[in-house]
N, C-alpha and C positions, 0 to 999 in steps of 0.2 A: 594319542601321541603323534607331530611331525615328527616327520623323517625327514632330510634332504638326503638325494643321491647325485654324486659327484664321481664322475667316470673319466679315466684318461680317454681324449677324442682321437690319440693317432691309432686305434685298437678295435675293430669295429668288433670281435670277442669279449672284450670289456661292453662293449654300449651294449652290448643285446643279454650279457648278464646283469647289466644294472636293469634294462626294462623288465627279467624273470623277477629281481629283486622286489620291484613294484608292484607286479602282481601279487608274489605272495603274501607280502605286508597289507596292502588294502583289503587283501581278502580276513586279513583280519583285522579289520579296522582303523587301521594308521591312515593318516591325512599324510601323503609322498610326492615330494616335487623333484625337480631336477634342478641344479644350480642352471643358470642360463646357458653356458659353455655348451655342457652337455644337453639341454633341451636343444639346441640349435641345431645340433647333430643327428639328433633323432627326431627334429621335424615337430617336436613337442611344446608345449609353452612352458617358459622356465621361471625361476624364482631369484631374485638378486640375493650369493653367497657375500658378502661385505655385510649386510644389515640384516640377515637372516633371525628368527624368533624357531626355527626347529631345536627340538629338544635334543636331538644328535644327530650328526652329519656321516652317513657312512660313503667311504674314501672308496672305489676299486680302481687298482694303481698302484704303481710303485713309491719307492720315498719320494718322486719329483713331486709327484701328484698331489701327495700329502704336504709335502713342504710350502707348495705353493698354495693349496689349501687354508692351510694354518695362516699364512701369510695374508690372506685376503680378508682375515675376518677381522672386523671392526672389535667386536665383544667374543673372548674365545669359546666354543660350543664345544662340548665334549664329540671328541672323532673317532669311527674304529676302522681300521685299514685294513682292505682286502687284497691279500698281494695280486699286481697282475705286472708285475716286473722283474727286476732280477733276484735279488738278495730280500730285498723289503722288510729293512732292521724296522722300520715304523710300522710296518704292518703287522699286525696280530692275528689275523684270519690264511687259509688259504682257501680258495676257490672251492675245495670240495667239502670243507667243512659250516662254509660262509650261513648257506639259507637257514642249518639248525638251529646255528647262535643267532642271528638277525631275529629269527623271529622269538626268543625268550625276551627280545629286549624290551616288549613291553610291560612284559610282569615286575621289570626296574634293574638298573644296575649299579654296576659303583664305578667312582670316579678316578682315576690316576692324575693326579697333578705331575706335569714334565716342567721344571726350571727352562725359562726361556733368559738370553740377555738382553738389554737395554745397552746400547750405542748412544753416542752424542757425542759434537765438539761443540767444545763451550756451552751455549744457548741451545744448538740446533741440536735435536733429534735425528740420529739417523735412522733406528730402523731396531727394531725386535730377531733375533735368532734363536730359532730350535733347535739347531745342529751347532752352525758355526759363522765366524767370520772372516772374515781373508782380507788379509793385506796384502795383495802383492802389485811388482812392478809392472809400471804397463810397457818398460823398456826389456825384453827378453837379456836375460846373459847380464843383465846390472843388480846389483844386493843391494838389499833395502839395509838401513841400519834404526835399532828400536831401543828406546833406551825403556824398562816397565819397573814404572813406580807404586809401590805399595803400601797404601796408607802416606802416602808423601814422600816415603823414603826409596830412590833408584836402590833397588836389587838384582838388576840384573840388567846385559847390553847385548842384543842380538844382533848377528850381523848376518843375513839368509836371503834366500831370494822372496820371501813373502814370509808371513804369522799366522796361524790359526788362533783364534780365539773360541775356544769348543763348550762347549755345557756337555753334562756326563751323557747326553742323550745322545749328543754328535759323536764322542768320542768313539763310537762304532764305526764310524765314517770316513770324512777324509782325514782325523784328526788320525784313526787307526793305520790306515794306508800312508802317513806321515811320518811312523814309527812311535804315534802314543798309544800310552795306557787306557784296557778298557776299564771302564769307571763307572761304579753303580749309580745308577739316574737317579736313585732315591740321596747321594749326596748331592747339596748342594754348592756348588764347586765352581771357577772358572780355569778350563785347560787352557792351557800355550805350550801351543805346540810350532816350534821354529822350521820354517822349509828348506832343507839341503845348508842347515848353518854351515859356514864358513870354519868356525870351532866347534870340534868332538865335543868338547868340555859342554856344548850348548847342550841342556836337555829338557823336557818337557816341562811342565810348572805344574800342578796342579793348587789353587788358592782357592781360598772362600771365600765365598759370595758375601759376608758379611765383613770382607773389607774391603778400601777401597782403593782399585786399582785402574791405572791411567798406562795407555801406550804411548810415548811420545816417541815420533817418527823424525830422524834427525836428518841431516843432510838436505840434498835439492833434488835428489830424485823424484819422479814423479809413481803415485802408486793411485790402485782400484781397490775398493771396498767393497767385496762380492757378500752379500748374506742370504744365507741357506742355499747359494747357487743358483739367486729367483731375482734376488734386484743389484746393479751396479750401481758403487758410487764414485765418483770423480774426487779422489782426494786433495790434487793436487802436490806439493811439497812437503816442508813441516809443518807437524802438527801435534795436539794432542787430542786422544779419544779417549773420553771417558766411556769404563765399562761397569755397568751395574746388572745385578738380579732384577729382571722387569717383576714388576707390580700383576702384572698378569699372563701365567703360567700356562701352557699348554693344556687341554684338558682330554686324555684320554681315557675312553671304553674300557675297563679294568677287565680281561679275558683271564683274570687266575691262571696266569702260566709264568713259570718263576725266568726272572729274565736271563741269569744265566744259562740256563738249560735252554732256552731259546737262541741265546747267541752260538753255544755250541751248534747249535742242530744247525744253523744257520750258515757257518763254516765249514764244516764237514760239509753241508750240501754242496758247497759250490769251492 
């Protein structure tokens, strides 16, 4: 079996648990490299994470680590997350329990498929999200205004200072800390979630993925298109962005831990 090991670099506690990780795995046979990032940190020769052929990528790191992770990879690899951050909704592991699961991983495991979204205006591609997307303005103290049509028909008119657009996966995230609903991953769903709307009346969306649903951004303000909190875009003015269910889904290390039970444990801690 490859392995890649992928470590947050600002964490020298993290680097020197990925290099135990490698020991123990090659001791049993695994072929284990380091994404380049982290081999450069550790003085090691790395492996390019974009074009990677490992059978699974394990992550030590918080959600940034993982997010930006997922985000680099050309073809998605199945990933399992070792939290070395704060909360770490994406992580499935903690630290003390990390080296017993790694190493059953080669007798085989199962997969979690996570809905990711698909972004675009008009032609152009913007970008894949795990968690979420953001509209917001790049002028502090000015409201964006959204007009979100579904299936072609305007149902609704936001006026806020930026929009989430969440998959059930983010919905733990800033869509949660935003005043939305937690939402089970296993729906496939697209959140909207409105920021500081201007109308009470304004509240969450939850729609399916299997319709199709467009933001058209009205007025002349100017707004940024942040996804997963890893890449910025320049939206400029009006617009419309189309949002679909991408074609290729996140793929995680299925650790048999039931996610609500995990989300509580996860609040209560912190």
């Amino acid at each position: 079996m490859k392995i890649m090991l992928v470590s947050r670099i600002d964490n020298p506690d993290a680097l020197v648990f990925a290099e135990k990780i490698k020991i123990v795995l090659e001791k049993q046979g695994s072929e284990v490299v380091f994404d380049t990032d982290t081999a450069t940190f550790l003085d090691r020769k790395g492996s390019s994470l974009p074009d990677t052929n490992a059978d699974v990528v394990i992550i030590i790191g918080g959600d940034g680590t993982i997010l930006r992770t997922i985000q680099k990879m050309e073809i998605p690899v199945p990933v399992i997350g070792i939290n070395w951050g704060e909360v770490g909704f994406l992580a499935d592991l903690e630290p003390h329990e990390a080296i017993e699961f790694v190493q059953k991983l080669t007798s085989g495991f199962s997969v979690e498929e996570r809905m990711r979204i698909s972004l675009s205006r008009g032609s152009t591609f913007l970008g894949n999200a795990l968690n979420e997307a953001l509209i917001v303005t790049t002028r502090p103290a000015k409201m964006l205004t959204f007009s979100i049509l579904v299936d072609g028909v305007k149902t609704e008119e936001f006026r806020s200072d930026g929009l989430l657009i969440s998959t059930p996966t983010g919905s733990t995230a800033y869509a949660m800390s935003a005043g939305g609903p937690i939402v089970d991953p296993r729906i496939q769903g697209f959140l909207l979630v409105p920021l500081a709307p201007y109308m009470l009346s304004s509240r969450p969306h939850l729609i399916s993925s299997d319709r199709q649903l467009e933001v058209k951004m009205e007025g002349s303000k100017p707004a940024n298109l942040v996804i997963d909190g890893q890449k910025t875009i320049e939206l400029g003015t009006s617009m419309t962005i189309s949002v679909k269910r991408s074609s290729h889904p996140a793929l995680f290390v299925d650790v048999k831990r039931n996610f609500f039970e995990k989300v509580d444990n996860k609040l209560r801690k912190h």
